[in-house]
N, C-alpha and C positions, 0 to 999 in steps of 0.2 A: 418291482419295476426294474430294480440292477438284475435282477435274473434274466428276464427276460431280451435285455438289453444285450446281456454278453450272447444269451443263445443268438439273436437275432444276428450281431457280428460273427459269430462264429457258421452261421448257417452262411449268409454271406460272404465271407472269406472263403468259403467251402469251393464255392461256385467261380472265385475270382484266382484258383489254383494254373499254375503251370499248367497246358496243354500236354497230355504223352502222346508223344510219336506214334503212331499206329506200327505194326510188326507188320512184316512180309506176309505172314499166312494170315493176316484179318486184312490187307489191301486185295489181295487175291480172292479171298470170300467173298470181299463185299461187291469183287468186280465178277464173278461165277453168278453170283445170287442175282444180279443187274441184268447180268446178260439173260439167265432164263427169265426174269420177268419179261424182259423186252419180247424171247421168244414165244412165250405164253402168251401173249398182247397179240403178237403176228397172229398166230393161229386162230383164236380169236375172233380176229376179225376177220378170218378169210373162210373160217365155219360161217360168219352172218352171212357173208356173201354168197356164199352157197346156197344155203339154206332158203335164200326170196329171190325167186326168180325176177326177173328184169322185168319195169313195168311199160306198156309201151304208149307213149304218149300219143293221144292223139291231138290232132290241131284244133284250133277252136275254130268254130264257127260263126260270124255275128250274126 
């Protein structure tokens, strides 16, 4: 029972560490990697659009 007690604290504590600063070349990766998702998203969406031509509505009739 004290065993598991100190891991549990110390897993804990683990988690409850000072933040580190992110460095210059991991703010810039993380902001590269953002941007091609986004551009990857664009394309995307502009392949479905392509892809199904326009449908054309017709009016109803009662």
């Amino acid at each position: 029972m004290r065993r598991s007690r100190l891991i549990l604290l110390l897993l804990l504590g683990g988690c409850a560490s000072a933040p580190v600063p992110e460095s210059d070349a991991e703010r810039k990766g993380y902001e590269r990697g953002y941007g091609q998702a986004v551009k990857e998203q664009y394309w995307i969406i502009q392949n479905r659009q392509r892809a199904t031509p326009p449908t054309e509505s017709k009016p109803h009739q009662p």
